[in-house]
C-alpha beads as a LAMMPS data file, in Angstrom:
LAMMPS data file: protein, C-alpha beads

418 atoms
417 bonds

1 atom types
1 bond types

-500.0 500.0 xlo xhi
-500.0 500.0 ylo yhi
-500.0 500.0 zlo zhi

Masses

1 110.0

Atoms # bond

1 1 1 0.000 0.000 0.000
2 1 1 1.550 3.358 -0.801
3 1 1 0.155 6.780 -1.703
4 1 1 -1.497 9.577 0.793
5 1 1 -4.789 7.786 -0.040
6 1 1 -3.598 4.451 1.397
7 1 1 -2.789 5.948 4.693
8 1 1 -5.881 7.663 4.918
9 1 1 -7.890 4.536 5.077
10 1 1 -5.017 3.265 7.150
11 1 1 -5.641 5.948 9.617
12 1 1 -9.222 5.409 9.644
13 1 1 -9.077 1.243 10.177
14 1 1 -6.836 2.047 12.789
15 1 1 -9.159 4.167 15.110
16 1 1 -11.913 1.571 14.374
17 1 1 -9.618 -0.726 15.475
18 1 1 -8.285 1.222 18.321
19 1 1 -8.685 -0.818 21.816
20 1 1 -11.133 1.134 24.264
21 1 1 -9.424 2.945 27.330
22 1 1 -8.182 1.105 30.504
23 1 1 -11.148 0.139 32.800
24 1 1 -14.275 1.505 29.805
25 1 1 -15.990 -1.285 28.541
26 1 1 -16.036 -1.812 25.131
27 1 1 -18.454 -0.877 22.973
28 1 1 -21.176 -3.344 21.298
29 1 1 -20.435 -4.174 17.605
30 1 1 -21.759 -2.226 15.025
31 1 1 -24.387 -4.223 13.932
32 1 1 -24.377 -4.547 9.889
33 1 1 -27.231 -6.440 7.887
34 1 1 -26.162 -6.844 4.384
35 1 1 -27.720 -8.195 1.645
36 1 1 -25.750 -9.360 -1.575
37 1 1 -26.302 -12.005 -4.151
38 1 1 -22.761 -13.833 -4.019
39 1 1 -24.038 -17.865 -2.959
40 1 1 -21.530 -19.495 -5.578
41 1 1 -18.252 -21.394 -3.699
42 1 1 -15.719 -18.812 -4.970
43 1 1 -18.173 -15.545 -4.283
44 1 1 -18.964 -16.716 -0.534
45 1 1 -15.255 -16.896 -0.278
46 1 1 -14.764 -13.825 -0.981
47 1 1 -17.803 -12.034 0.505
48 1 1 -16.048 -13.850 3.699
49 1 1 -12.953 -11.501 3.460
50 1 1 -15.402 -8.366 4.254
51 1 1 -17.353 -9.853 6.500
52 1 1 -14.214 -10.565 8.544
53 1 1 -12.669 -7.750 8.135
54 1 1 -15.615 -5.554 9.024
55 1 1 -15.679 -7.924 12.602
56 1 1 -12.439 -6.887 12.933
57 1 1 -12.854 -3.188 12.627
58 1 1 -15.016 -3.270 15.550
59 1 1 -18.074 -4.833 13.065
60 1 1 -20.854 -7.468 13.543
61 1 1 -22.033 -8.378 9.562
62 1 1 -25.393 -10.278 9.078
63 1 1 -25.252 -12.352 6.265
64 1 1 -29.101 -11.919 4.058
65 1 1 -27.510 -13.451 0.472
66 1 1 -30.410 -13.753 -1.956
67 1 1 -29.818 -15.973 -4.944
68 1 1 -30.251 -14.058 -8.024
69 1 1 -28.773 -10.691 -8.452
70 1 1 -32.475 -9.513 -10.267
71 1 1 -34.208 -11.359 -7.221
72 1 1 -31.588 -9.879 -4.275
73 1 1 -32.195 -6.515 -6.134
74 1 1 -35.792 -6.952 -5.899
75 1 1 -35.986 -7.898 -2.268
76 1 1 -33.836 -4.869 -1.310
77 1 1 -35.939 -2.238 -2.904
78 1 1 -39.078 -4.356 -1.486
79 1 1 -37.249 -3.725 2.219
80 1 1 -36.492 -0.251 1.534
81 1 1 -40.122 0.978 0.535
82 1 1 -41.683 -1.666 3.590
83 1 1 -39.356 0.293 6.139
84 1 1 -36.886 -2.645 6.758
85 1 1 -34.305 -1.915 4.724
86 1 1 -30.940 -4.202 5.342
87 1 1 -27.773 -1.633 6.119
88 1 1 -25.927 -1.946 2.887
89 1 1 -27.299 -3.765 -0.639
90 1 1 -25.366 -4.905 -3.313
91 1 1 -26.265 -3.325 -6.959
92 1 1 -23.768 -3.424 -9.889
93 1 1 -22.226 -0.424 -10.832
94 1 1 -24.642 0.821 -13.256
95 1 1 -27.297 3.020 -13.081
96 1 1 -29.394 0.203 -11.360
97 1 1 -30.105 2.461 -8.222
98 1 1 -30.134 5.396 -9.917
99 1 1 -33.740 5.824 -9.261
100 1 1 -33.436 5.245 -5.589
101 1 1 -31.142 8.261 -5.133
102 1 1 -33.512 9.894 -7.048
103 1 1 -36.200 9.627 -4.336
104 1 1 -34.045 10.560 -1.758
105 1 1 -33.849 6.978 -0.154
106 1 1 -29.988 6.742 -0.174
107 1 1 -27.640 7.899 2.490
108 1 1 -23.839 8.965 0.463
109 1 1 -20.885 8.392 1.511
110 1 1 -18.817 11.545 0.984
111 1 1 -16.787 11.833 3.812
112 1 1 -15.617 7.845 3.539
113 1 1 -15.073 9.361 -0.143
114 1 1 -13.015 11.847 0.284
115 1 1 -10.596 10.230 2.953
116 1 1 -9.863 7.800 0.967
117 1 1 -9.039 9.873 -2.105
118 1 1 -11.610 8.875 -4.422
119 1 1 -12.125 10.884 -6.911
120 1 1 -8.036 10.525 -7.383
121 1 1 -7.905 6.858 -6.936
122 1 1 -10.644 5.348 -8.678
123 1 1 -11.295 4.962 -12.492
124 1 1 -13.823 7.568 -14.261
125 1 1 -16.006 4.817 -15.976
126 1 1 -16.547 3.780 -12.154
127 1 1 -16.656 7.469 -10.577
128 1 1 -19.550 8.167 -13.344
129 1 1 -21.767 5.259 -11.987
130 1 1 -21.486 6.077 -8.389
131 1 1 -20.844 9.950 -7.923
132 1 1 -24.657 11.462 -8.735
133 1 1 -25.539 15.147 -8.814
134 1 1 -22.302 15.363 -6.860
135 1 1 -22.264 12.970 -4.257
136 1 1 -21.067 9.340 -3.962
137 1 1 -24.075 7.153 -2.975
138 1 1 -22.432 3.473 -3.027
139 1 1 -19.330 2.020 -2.330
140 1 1 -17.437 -0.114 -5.330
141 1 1 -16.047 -3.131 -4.065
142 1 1 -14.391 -4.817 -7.033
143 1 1 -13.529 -3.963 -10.905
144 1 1 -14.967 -6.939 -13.517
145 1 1 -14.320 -7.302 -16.983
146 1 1 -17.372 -9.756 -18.131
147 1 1 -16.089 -10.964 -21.522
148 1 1 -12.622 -13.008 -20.554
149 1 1 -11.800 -16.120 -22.167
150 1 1 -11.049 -19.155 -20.022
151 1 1 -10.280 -22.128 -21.689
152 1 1 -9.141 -25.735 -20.188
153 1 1 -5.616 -26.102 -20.513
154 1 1 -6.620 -30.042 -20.827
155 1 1 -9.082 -29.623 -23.826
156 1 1 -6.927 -27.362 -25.273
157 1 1 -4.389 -30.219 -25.431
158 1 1 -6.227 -32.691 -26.533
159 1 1 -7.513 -30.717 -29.798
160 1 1 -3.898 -29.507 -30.287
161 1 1 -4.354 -26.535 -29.738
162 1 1 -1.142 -24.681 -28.691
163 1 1 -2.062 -20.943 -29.146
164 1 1 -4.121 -18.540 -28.146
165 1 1 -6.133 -17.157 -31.015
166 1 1 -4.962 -13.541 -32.475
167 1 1 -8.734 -12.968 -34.160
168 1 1 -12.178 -14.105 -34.278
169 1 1 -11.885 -16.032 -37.299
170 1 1 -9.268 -17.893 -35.335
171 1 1 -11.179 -18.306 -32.517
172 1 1 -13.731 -19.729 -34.336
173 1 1 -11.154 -22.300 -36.025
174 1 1 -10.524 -23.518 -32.226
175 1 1 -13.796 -24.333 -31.468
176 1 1 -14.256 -26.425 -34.403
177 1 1 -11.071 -28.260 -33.049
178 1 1 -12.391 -28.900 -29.674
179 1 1 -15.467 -29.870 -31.754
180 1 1 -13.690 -32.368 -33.800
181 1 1 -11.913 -33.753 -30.419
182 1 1 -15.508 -34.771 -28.803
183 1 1 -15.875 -31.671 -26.429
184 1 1 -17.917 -29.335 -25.457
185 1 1 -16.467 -26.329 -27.375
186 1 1 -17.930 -23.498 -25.696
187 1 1 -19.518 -23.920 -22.544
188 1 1 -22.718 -21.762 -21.796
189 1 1 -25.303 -21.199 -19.643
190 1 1 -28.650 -20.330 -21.513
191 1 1 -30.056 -17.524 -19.374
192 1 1 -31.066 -13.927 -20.779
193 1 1 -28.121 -12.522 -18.853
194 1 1 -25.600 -14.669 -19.905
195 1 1 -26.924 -14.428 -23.878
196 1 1 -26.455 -10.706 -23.142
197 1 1 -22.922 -10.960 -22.352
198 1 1 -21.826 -13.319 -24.716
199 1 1 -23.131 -10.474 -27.135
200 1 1 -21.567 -7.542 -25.854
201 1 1 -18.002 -9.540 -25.718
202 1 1 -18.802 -9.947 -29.610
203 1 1 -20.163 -6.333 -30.007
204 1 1 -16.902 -5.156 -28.428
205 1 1 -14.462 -7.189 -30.029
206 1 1 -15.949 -7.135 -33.624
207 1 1 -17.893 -4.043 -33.873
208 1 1 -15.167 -1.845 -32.202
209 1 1 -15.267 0.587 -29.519
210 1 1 -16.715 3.143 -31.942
211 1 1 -19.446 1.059 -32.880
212 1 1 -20.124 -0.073 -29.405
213 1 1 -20.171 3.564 -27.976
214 1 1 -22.303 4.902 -31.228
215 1 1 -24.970 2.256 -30.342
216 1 1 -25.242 1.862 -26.275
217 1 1 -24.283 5.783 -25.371
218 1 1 -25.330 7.636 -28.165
219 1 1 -28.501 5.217 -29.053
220 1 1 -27.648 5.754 -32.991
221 1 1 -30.197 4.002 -35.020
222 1 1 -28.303 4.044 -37.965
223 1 1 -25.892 2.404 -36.739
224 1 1 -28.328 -0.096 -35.245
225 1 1 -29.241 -0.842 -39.357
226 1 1 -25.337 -0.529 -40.639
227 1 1 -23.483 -3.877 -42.130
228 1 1 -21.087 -3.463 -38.994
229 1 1 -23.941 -4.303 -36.735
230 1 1 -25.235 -6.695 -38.976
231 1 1 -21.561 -8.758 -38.656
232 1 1 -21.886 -8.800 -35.208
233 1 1 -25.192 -10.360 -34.984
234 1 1 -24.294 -13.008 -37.506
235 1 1 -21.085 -14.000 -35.640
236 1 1 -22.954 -14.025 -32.397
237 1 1 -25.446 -16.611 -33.547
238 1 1 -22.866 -18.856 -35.302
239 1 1 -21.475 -19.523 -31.609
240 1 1 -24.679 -21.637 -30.445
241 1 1 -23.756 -24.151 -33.038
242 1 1 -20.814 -24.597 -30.499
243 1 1 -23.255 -24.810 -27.694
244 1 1 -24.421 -28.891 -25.790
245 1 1 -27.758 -29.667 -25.583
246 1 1 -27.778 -29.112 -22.135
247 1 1 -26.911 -25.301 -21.848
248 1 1 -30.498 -24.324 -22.204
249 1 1 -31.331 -22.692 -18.113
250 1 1 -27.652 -23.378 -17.309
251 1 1 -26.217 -21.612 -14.494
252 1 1 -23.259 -19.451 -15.084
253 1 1 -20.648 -21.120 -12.387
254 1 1 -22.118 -25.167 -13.695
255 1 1 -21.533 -24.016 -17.575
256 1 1 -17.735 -22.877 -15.422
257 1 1 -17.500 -26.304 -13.948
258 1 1 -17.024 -27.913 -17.450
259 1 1 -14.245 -26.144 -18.241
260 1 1 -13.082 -26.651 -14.692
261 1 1 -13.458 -30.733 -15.347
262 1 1 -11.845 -30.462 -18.976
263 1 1 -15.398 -31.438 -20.225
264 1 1 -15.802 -28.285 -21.929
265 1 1 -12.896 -26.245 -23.714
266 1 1 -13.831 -22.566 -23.441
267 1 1 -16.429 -20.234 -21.509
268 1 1 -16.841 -16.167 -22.046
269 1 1 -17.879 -15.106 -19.156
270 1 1 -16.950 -12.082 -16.530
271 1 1 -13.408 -12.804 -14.480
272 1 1 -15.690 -13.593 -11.056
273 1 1 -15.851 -16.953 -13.030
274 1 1 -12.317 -17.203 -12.289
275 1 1 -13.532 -17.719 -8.369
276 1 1 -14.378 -20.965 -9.339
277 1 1 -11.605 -22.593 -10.657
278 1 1 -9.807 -21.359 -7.690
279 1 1 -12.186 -22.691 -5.499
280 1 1 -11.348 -26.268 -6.975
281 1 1 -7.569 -25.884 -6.715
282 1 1 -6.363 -24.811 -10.124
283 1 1 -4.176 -22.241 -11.009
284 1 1 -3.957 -19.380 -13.993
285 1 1 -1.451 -20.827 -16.130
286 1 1 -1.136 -24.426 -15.054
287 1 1 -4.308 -25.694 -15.277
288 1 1 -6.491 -22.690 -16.897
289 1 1 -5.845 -20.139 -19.143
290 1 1 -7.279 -16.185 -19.378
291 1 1 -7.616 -14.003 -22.430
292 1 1 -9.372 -10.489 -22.162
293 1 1 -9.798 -10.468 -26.289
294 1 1 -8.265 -10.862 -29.429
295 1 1 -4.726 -8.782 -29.838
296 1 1 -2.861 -6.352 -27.923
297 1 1 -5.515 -3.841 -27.745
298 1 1 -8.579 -5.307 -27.587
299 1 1 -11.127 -3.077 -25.640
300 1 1 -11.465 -4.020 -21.905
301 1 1 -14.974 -3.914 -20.668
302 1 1 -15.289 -2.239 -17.301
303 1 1 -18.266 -2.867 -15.206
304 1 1 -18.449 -4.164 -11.337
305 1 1 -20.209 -4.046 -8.154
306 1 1 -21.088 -1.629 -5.603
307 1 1 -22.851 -1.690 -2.256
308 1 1 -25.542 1.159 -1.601
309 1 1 -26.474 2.325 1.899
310 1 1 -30.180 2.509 2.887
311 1 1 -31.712 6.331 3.952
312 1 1 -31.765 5.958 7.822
313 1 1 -31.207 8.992 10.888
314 1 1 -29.955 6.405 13.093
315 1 1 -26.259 7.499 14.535
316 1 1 -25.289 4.033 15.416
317 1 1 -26.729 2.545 11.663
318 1 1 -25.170 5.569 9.849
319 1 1 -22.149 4.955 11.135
320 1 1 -21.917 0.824 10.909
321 1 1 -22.532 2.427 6.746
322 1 1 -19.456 4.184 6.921
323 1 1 -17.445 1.335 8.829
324 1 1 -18.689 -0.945 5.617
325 1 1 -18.049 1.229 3.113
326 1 1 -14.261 2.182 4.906
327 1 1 -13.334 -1.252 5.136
328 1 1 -14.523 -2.381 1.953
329 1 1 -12.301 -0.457 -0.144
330 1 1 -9.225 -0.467 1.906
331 1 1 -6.212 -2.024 0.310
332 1 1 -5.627 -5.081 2.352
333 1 1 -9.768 -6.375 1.751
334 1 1 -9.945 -5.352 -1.422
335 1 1 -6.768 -7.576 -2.454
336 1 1 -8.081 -10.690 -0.039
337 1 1 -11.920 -10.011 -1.452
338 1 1 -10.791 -9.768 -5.008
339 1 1 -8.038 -13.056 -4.871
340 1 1 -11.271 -15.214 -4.538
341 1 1 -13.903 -13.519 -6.586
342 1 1 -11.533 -13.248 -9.469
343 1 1 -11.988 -9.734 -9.644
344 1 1 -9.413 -6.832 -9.542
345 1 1 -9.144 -4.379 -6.700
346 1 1 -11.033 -0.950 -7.436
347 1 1 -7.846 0.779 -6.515
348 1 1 -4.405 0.842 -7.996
349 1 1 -2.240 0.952 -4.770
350 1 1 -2.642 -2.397 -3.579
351 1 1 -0.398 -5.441 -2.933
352 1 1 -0.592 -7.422 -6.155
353 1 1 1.348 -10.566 -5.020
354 1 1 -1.427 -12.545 -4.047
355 1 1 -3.203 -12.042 -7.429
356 1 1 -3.092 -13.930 -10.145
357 1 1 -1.962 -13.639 -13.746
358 1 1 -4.917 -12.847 -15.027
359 1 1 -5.704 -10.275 -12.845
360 1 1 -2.437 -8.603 -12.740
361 1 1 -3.022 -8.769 -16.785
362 1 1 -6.686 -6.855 -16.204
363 1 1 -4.396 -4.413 -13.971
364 1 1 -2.044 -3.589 -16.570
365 1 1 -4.574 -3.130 -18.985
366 1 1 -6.590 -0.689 -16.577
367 1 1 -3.139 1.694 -16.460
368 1 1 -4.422 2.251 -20.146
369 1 1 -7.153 4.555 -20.364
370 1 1 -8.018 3.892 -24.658
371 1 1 -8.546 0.566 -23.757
372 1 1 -11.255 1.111 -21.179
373 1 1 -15.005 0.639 -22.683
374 1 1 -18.152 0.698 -20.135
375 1 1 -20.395 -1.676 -19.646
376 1 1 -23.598 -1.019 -21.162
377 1 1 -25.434 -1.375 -17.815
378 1 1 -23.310 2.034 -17.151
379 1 1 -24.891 3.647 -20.120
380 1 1 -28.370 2.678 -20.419
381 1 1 -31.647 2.540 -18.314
382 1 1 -32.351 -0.472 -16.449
383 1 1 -36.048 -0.528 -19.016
384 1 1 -33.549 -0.008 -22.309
385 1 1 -31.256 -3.078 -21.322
386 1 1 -34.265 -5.104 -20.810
387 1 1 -35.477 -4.274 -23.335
388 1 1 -32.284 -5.294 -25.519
389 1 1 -32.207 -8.223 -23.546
390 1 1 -35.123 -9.711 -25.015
391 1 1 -34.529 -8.970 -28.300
392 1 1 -31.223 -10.935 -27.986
393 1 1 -32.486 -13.855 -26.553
394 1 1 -35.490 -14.180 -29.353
395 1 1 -33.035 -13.932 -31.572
396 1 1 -29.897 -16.369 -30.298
397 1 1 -32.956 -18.967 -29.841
398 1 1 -35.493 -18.840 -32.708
399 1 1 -35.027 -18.548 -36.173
400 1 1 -35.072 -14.968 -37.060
401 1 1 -32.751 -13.288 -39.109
402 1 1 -30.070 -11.104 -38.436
403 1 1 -32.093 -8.235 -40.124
404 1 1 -35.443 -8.830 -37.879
405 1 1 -32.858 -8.646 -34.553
406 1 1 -31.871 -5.361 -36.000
407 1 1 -35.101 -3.664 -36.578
408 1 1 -36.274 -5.341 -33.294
409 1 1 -33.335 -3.759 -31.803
410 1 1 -33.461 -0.226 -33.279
411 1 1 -37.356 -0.015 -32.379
412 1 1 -36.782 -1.600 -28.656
413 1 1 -34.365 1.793 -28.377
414 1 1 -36.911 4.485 -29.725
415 1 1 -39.419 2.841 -27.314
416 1 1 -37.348 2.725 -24.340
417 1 1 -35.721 6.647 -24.835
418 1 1 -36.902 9.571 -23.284

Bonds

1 1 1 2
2 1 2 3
3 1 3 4
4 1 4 5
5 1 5 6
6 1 6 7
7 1 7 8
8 1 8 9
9 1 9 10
10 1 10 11
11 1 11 12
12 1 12 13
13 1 13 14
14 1 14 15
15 1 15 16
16 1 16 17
17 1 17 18
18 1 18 19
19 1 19 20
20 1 20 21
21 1 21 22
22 1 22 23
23 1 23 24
24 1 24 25
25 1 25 26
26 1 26 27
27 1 27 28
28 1 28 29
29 1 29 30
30 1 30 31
31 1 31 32
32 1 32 33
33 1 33 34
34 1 34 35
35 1 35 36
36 1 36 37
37 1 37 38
38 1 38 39
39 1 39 40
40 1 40 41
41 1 41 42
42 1 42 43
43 1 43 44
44 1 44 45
45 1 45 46
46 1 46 47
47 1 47 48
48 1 48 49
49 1 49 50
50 1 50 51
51 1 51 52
52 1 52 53
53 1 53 54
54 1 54 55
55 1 55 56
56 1 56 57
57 1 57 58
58 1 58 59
59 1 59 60
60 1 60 61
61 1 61 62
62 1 62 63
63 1 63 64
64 1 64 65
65 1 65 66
66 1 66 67
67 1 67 68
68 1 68 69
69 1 69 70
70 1 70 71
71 1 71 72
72 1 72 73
73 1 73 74
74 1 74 75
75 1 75 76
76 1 76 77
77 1 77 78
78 1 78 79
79 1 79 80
80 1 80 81
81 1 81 82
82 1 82 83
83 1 83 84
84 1 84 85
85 1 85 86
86 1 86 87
87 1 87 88
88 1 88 89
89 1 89 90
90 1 90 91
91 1 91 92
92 1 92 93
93 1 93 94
94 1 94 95
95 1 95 96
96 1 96 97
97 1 97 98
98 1 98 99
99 1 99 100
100 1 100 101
101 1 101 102
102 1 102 103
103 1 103 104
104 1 104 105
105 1 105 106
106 1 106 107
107 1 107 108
108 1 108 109
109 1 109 110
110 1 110 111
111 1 111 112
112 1 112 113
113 1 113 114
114 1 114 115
115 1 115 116
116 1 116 117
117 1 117 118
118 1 118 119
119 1 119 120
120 1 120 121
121 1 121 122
122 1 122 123
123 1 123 124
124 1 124 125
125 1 125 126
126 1 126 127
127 1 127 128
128 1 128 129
129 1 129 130
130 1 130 131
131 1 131 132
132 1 132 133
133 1 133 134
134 1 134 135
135 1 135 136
136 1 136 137
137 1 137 138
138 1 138 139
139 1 139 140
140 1 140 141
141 1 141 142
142 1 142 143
143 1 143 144
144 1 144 145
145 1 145 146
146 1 146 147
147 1 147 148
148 1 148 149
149 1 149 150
150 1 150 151
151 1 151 152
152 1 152 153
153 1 153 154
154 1 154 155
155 1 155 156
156 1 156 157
157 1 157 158
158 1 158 159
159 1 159 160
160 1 160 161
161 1 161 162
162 1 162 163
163 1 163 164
164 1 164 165
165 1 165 166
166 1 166 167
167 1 167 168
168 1 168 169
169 1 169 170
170 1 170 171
171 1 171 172
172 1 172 173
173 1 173 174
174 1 174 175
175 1 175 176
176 1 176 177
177 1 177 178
178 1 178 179
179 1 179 180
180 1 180 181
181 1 181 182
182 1 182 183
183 1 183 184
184 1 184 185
185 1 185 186
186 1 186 187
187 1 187 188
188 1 188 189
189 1 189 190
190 1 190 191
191 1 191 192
192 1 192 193
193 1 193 194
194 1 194 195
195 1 195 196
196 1 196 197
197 1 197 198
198 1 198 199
199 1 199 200
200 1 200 201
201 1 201 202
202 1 202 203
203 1 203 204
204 1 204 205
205 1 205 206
206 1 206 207
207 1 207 208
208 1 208 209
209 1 209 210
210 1 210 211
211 1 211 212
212 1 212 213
213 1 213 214
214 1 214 215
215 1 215 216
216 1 216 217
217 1 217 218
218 1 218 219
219 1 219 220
220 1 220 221
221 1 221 222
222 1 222 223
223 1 223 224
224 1 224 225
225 1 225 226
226 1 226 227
227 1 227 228
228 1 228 229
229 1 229 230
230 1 230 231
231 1 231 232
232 1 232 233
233 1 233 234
234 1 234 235
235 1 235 236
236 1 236 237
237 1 237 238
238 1 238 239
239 1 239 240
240 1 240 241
241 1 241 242
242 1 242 243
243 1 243 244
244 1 244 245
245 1 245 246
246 1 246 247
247 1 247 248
248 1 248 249
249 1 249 250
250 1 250 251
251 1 251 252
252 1 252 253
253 1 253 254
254 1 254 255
255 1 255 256
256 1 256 257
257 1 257 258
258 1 258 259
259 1 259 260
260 1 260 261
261 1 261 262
262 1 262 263
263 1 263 264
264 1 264 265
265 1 265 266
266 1 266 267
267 1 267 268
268 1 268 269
269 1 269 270
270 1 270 271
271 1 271 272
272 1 272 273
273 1 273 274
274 1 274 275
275 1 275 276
276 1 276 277
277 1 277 278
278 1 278 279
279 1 279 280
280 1 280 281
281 1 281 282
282 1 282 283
283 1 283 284
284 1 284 285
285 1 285 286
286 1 286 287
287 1 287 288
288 1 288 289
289 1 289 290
290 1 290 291
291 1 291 292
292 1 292 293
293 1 293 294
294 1 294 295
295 1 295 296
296 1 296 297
297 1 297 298
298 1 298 299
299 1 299 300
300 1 300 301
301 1 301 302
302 1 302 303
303 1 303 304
304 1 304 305
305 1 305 306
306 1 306 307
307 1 307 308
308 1 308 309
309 1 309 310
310 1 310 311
311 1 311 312
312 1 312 313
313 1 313 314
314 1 314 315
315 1 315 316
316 1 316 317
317 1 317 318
318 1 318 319
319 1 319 320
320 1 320 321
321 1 321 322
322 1 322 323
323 1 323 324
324 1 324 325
325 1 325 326
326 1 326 327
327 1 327 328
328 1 328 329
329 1 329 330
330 1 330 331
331 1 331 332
332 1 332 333
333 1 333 334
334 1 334 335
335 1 335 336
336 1 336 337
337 1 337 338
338 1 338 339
339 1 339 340
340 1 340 341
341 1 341 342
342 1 342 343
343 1 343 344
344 1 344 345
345 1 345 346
346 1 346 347
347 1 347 348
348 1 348 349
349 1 349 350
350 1 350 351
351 1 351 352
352 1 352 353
353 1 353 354
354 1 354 355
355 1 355 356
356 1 356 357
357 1 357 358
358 1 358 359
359 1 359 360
360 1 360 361
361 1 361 362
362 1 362 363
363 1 363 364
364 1 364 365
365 1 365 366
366 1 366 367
367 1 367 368
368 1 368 369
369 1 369 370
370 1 370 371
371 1 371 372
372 1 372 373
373 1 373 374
374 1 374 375
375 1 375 376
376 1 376 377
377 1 377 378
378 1 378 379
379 1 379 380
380 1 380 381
381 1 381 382
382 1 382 383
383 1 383 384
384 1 384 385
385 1 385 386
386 1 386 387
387 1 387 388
388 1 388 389
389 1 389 390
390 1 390 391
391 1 391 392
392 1 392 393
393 1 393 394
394 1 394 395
395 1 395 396
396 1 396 397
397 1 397 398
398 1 398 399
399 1 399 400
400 1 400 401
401 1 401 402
402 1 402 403
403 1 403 404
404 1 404 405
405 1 405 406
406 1 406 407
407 1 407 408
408 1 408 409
409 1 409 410
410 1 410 411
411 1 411 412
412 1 412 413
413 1 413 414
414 1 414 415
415 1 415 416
416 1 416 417
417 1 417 418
C-alpha cells in the first residue's frame, strides 16, 4: 500500500480498530445487515474476506444473500419501501439504483469518499456510476471485466491446440477443433443474462469501440441498421452451433465447472468466473488459461459491483454504513476479497502478489485509459437493457434473421428513450 490515499484509510481502520481505554468497557459491535447475491463457492469466499474484516474493525455483519442478483435486487428495494431496509445492498455499478437516489432513499458516503481519495484513486467509468448530482451514494467493491476467455488447458491439449487465437476467425477455427476432439467447445449457460454478455463480448471485439459507444451511449439508429452491426449479430449466432444440448437454463458457475473438469474447452464469461476454478484448486497458467480479447488492444470492458447504503437517521446505523463502506475499499480487503472472486481491486495501490496472472493482466490493462469501454449497464436505463435483452435472446434462440434482430433492436431503443 503506498500513496497519501492508502494511509488515509489506514488511519481510519486504525481508530476503528483502536482498543477502548483502561477500565471503559467496550463498545457493542456495530451491527451490519447486508444483503448481496454472491451464494456461488468462490463468491462466498470472498464475501467472507469483508465480512471478517468488518468484525475486525469493531463490526458485527449479518449475512441476508439472496440468490439471483435480479431477485436480491428486488428484495432490497421491497425492504427499503416496507421500512426494513438491510444496512448496505449490493447493486452493480450501473445506473441500477439510480432511481433510488432519485427519491431521496440513499444515504452517500462523501466523507468515507473523500478520505480515501476517491475521486483521485478510482477509475472515471466507475466514478460516473457512483458519484450522482455530486455525491457518492455506493461504495465499489471490485472492478470486472465480463467478456474473458477461459479455456481448459486439458481440452486445449487434446484438440492440439497450442495458441491462443490472435482474431475471431481464429477463434472460431478452435472451437471447431475442440469440436472435432468430442468436447464441449464453448460452454454456456442459456439464461437472458448470460446471452447478453456473450453479445456484448462480440459487439466489443468485432464491432469496435466506436461502434459499441455509437450504439449503447449515443442510441444511434443508424448504426443499429449498418453492415457493422449486422456482422456482429451473424457471428454471435454462429457460436450456439458450439453450444451442448444441455446449456439451455444453465447456471453461469455449472456451464464454469465444465471447463473446470476439462469437459468443456472454453467459456466467455466475466473474471468472477475465475472464483471458481480457484475454489477447486487450479491455477492461472497451469491448469487454466485467461484471455481479455483478441490482440494487444482489444477493448477491456469495465463494469463491477457496488454496495448502496439505505436512507436511515440512526447514529449508530449511519455509522456501521461508513465502517462498511471504509473497510470495503481499503487495500488489504480489497486484495483478499478480489483473490477469490476473481476480480481486480477498485484501486491501484494495492499489494498485487497474491493475485493472479490474469488479474495482474486486467491491472495492466486498466493503467491504459483507450482501452477502457463501459459496460452497457453504465450507459443505459435499467427498461432499455431489458429491453435489448429480449430482443437478444429471441433472436440467439429462434429462427429470425439477423435483419429482424436489427429492426427489433433499433425499435426496442426508440421505445425505451426519453
Amino acid at each position: 500500500m503506498t500513496g497519501a490515499a492508502g494511509r488515509a484509510v489506514a488511519v481510519a481502520l486504525a481508530l476503528a480498530l483502536a482498543v477502548p481505554a483502561h477500565g471503559t468497557p467496550p463498545a457493542a459491535p456495530l451491527k451490519a445487515t447486508v444483503s448481496h447475491w454472491w451464494t456461488s463457492g468462490g463468491e462466498s469466499a470472498a464475501i467472507r474476506q469483508f465480512a471478517d474484516a468488518f468484525t475486525r474493525a469493531g463490526g458485527q455483519w449479518i449475512d441476508q444473500a439472496v440468490a439471483g442478483a435480479d431477485q436480491s435486487r428486488a428484495s432490497t428495494i421491497n425492504r427499503i419501501v416496507g421500512g426494513n431496509a438491510p444496512v448496505a445492498a449490493q447493486f452493480n455499478t450501473s445506473k441500477q439504483f439510480r432511481d433510488i437516489v432519485d427519491q431521496g432513499l440513499l444515504n452517500d458516503v462523501d466523507d468515507v469518499a473523500a478520505r480515501g481519495n476517491w475521486d483521485r484513486i478510482l477509475p472515471q467509468t466507475i466514478i460516473d456510476a457512483i458519484k450522482i448530482n455530486g455525491h457518492y451514494y455506493a461504495a465499489p467493491v471490485d472492478i470486472h471485466m465480463p467478456a474473458w476467455f477461459f479455456y481448459s488447458k486439458a481440452a486445449y491439449a487434446k484438440a492440439g491446440i497450442k495458441a491462443e487465437p490472435a482474431s475471431f476467425d481464429e477463434f472460431m477455427g478452435h472451437l471447431d477443433r475442440l469440436k472435432r476432439a468430442g468436447l464441449i467447445p464453448l460452454a454456456f449457460g442459456g439464461q437472458v443474462w448470460q446471452e447478453k454478455i456473450l453479445f456484448d463480448a462480440v459487439f466489443a471485439l468485432v464491432g469496435g469501440p466506436d461502434l459499441y459507444l455509437r450504439i449503447y451511449r449515443d442510441r444511434d439508429v443508424k448504426a443499429v441498421h449498418s453492415p457493422a452491426f449486422r456482422d456482429v449479430l451473424v457471428k454471435f449466432k454462429r457460436l450456439r452451433a458450439y453450444t451442448d444440448p444441455g446449456a439451455p437454463g444453465r447456471n453461469w458457475n455449472d456451464a464454469t465447472a465444465l471447463v473446470v473438469s476439462g469437459r468443456a474447452g472454453v467459456q466467455i464469461m466475466g473474471d468472477w468466473a475465475k472464483g471458481e476454478f480457484t475454489t477447486a484448486g487450479q491455477v492461472a497458467g497451469r491448469e487454466f488459461g485467461c484471455f481479455p480479447g483478441f490482440g494487444p488492444k482489444a477493448p477491456y470492458v469495465v463494469a463491477g459491483d457496488a454496495f448502496v447504503f439505505p436512507k436511515t437517521g440512526k447514529p449508530h446505523v449511519v455509522k456501521a454504513q461508513k465502517l462498511l463502506a471504509t473497510v470495503m475499499t481499503a487495500p488489504g480487503p480489497q486484495v483478499e476479497f478480489s483473490a477469490r472472486k476473481g476480480s481486480i481491486p477498485i484501486r491501484p495501490d494495492v499489494d498485487v502478489s497474491k493475485l493472479d496472472l490474469c488479474a495482474r493482466m486486467g491491472i495492466e490493462i486498466m493503467a491504459d485509459k483507450t482501452r477502457q469501454l463501459p459496460n452497457t449497464e453504465m450507459l443505459l436505463d435499467p427498461d432499455l437493457n431489458g429491453a435489448l435483452q429480449d430482443v437478444l435472446t429471441n433472436y440467439w434462440n429462434r429462427n429470425e434473421t439477423p435483419e429482424r434482430a436489427q429492426q427489433a433492436f433499433a425499435q426496442a431503443m426508440k421505445d425505451n428513450t426519453w
